[in-house]
N, C-alpha and C positions, 0 to 999 in steps of 0.2 A: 283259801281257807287256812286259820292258823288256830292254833286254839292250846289256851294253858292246860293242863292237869293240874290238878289240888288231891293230898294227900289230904282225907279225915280222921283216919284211925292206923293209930301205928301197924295194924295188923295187918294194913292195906299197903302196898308199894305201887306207886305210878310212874312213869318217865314224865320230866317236869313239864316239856313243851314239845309238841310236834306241828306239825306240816305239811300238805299236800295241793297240786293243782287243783283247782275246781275241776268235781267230775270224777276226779281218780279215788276211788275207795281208798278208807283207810283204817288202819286197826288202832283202837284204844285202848292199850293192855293193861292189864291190874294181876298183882301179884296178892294172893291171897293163902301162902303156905299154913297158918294155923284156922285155915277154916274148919268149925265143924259140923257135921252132920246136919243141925238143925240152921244153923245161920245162911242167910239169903244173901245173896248177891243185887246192889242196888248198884244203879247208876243214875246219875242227873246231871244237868246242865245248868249252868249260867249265863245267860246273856248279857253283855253290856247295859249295866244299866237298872236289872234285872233281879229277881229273886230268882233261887232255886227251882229248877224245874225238873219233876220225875221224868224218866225215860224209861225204864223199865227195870223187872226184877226177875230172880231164878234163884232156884237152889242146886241144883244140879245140871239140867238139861237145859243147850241150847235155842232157843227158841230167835222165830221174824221178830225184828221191831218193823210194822210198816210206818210208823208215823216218820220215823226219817230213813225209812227206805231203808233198815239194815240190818242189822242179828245179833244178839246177845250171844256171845259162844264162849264155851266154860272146857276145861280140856277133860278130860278122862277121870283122872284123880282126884277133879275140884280145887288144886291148888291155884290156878290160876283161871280169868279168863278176857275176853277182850268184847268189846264194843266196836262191829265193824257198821261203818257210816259206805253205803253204797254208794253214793251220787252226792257228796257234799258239793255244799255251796256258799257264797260266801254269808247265809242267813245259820252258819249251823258254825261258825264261827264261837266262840263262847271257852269257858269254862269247865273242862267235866272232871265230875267225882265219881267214884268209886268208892262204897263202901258195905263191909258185911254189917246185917242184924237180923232181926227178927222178921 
């Protein structure tokens, strides 16, 4: 599994590219220091080839993603939080965004 990150909105900082074995979790971090109260926390993916695809959304509170087996997690203060992929494989491979809005 390899997979870009893509910045959307300058309010958002991503690390540009990461990396892991198939199978070994991994965290997708996004740095979100002017979020505010009302703005959501979105994540999506890209697949080769691919449009845009939701993966899940929060405003505060961590929550499962089961569709790829993994958790939307937001820290404390909401300035940051991370997309962790339990069991990737080489189909989750892609793209991902982070982005605050509505």
């Amino acid at each position: 599994f390899s997979g870009a990150v893509a910045v959307t909105r300058a309010q958002v900082q991503q690390d540009p590219f990461l990396e892991t074995t198939e199978g070994i979790g991994v965290n997708i971090s996004c740095s979100h220091p002017k979020k505010q109260i009302e703005d959501f926390i979105h994540f999506y993916r890209q697949l080769l080839g691919r449009g845009p695809e939701f993966i899940a959304l929060t405003a505060r509170v961590s929550r499962d993603v089961p569709d790829i087996a993994g958790q939307l997690r937001v820290s404390e203060d909401g300035q940051s939080s991370a997309l962790w992929l339990g069991r990737p494989g080489r189909g989750d491979a892609a793209v991902y965004y982070c982005a605050l809005g509505p």
